[in-house]
C-alpha positions as CSV (number, residue, x, y, z in Angstrom):
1,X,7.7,-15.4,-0.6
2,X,6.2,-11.7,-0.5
3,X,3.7,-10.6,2.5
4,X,2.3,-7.4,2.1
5,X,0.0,-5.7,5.0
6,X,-2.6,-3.1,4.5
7,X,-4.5,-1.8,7.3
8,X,-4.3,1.5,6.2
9,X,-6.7,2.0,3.2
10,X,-10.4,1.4,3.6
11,X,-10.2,-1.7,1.4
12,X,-7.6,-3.5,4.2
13,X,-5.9,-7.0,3.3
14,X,-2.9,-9.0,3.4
15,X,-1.6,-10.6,0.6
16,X,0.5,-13.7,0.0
17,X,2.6,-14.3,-3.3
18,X,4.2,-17.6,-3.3
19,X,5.7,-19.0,-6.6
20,X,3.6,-17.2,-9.4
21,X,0.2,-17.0,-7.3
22,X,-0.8,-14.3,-4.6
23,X,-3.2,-15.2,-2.0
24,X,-5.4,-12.1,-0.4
25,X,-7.5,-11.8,2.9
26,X,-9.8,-9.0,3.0
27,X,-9.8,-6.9,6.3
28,X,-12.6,-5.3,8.3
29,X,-12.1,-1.5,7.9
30,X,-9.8,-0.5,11.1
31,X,-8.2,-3.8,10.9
32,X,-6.5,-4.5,14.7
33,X,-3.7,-7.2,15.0
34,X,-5.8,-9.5,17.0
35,X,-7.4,-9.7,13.1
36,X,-4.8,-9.5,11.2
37,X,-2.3,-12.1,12.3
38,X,-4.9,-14.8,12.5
39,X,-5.3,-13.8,8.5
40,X,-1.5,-14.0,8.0
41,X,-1.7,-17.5,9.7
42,X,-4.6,-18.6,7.0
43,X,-2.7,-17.6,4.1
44,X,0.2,-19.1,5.6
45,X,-1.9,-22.2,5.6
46,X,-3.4,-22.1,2.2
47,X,-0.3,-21.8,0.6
48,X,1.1,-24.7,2.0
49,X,3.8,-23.0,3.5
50,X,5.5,-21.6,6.7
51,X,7.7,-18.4,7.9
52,X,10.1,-20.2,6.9
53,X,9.8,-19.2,3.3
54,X,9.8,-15.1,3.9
55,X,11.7,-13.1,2.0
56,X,9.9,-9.7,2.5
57,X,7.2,-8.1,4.4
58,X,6.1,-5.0,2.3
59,X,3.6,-2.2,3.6
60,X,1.9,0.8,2.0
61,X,3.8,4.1,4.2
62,X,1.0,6.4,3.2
63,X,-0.5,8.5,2.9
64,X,-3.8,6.9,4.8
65,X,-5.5,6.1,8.2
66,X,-3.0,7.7,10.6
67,X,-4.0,4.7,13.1
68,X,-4.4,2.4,10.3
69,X,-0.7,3.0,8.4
70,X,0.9,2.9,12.0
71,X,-1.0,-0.4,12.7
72,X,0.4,-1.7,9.7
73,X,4.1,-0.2,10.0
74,X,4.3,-2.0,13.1
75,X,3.3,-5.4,12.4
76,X,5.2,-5.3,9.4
77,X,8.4,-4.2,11.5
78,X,7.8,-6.9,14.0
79,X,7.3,-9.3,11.2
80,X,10.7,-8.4,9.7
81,X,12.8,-8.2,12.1
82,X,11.2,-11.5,14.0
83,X,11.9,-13.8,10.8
84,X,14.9,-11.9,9.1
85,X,13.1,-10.8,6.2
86,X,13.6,-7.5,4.4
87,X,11.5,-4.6,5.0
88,X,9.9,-2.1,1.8
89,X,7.8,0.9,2.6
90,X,5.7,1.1,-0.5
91,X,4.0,4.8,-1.1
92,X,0.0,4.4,-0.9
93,X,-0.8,6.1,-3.9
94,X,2.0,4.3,-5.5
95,X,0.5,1.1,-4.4
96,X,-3.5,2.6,-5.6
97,X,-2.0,3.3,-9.3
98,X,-0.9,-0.2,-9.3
99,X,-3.9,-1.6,-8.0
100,X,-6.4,0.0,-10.3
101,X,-4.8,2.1,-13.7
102,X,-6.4,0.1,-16.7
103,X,-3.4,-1.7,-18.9
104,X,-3.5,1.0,-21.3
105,X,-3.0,3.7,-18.8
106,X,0.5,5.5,-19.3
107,X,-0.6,8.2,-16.4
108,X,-2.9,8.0,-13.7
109,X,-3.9,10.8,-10.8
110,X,-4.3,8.2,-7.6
111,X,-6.9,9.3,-4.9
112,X,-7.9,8.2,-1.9
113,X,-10.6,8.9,0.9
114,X,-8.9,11.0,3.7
115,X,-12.0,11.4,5.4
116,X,-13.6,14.9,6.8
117,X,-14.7,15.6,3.2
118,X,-11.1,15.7,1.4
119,X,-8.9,13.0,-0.1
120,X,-5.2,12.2,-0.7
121,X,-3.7,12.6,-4.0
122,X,-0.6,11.6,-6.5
123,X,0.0,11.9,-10.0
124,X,2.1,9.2,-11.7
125,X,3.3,7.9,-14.5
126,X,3.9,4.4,-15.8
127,X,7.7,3.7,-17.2
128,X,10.1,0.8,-17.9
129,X,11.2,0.9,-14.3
130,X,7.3,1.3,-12.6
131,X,5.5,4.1,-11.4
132,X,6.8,7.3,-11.3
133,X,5.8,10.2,-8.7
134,X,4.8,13.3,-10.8
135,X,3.4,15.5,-8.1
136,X,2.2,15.0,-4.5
137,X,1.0,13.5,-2.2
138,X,-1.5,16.2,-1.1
139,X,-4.4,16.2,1.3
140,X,-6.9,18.4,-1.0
141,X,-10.8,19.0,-1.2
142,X,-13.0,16.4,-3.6
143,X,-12.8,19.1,-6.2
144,X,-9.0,19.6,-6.6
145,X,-8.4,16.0,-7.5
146,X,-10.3,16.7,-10.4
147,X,-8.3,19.9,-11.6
148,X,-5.2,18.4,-10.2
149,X,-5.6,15.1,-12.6
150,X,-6.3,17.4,-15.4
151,X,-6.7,14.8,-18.5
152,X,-5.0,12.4,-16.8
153,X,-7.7,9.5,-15.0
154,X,-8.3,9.6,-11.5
155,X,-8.3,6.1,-9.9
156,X,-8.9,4.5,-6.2
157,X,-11.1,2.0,-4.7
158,X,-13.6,4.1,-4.8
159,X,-13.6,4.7,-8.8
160,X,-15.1,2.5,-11.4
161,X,-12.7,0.0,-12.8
162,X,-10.4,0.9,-15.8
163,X,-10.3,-2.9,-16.9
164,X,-13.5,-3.6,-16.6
165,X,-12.3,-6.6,-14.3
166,X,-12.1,-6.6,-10.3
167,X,-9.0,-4.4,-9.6
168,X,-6.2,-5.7,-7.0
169,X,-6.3,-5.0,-3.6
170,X,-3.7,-2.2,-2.2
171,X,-2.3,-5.4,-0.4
172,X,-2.1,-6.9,-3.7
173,X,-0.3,-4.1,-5.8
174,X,2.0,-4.3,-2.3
175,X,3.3,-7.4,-3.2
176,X,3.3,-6.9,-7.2
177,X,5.5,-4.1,-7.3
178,X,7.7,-5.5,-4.4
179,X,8.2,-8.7,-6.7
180,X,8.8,-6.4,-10.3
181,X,12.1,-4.8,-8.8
182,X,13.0,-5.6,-4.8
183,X,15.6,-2.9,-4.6
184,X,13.4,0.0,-5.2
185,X,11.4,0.1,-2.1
186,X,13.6,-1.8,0.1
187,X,14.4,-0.3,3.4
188,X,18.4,-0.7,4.3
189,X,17.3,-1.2,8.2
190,X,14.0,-1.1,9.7
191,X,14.7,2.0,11.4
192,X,14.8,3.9,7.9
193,X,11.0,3.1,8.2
194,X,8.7,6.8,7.9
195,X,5.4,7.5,7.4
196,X,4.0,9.5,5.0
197,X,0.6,11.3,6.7
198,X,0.4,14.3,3.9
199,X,-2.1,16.5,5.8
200,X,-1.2,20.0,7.1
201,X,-0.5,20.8,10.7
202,X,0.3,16.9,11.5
203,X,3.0,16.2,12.9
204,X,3.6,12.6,13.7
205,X,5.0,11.6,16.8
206,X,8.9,10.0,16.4
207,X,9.2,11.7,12.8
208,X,7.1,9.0,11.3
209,X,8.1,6.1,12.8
210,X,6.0,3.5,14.0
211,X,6.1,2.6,17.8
């Protein structure tokens, strides 16, 4: 059993995957832990199962919401190292490729809102072994997603779907690429946990690391 916690994208969840089915509770934007435990313990419920079950707790280590990634990073610590489960620190705009590049897409340019007019961005491609970082993360004006993409298609939450279905959740693609290979993003100890914040001139308090 997978849990994967996302406070720190606009579209905030946690997700559940249990056997071959993944469970997801949507998350009001600046998503607290007095609101996201009490989701945890739904989809706990759902699924007919306990914490018993855990085998990893995966997070999105940013870029994103500098409260919302460290709200995130440290319920996901607590929850590993409470029920002995292993810990993977998933890139956001890893995690926003997986959630919405159409089946067809071989390359994608994930973006995401940063707020104050600019947005993150990460160019990837798709191989055997899942996505791979091309360039970025950079914090970057509307505009220079757009020339940074280039041919390849920019995708986020925020961009019309490239399936034409509902795309996956960040939360979602959490899980998804935790369960496609659980030795990529797998932490050794939690204290290997850092945050990505990708904007200039921060400089994040403990190198990164959640408190």
């Amino acid at each position: 059993m997978v849990l994967a916690i996302d406070t720190a994208t606009d579209a905030a969840a946690v997700a559940l995957a249990v056997g071959g089915e993944t469970r997801v509770r949507r998350l009001g934007w600046r998503a607290s832990f007095t609101e996201t435990a009490p989701a945890i313990e739904a989809l706990l419920a759902e699924a007919g199962t306990g914490w018993g079950s855990l085998e990893a707790v995966g997070v999105p280590a940013g870029p994103g919401s500098f409260t919302g990634l460290r709200v995130g990073a440290a319920m996901a610590l607590a929850v590993a190292e409470a029920r002995g489960a292993a810990l993977h620190a998933v890139p956001t705009l890893e995690a926003v490729a997986e959630a919405f590049a159409g089946p067809g897409d071989l390359a994608v340019c994930a973006s995401l809102d940063a707020r104050r007019g600019r947005r993150y961005a990460a160019k990837y491609e798709r191989t055997e072994g899942g996505w791979r970082l091309v360039e970025g993360p950079v914090d970057v004006p509307p505009e220079a997603v757009e020339a940074m993409a280039g041919a390849w298609p920019v995708v986020g939450a925020d961009r019309p779907p490239r399936s034409g279905e509902e795309a996956a959740s960040v939360a979602e693609a959490v899980a998804r690429l935790i369960r496609a290979d659980p030795r990529r993003h797998r932490l050794e100890s939690p204290e290997r946990l850092r945050l990505v914040y990708a904007r200039p001139g921060v400089d994040p308090p403990g190198g990164g690391r959640p408190r």
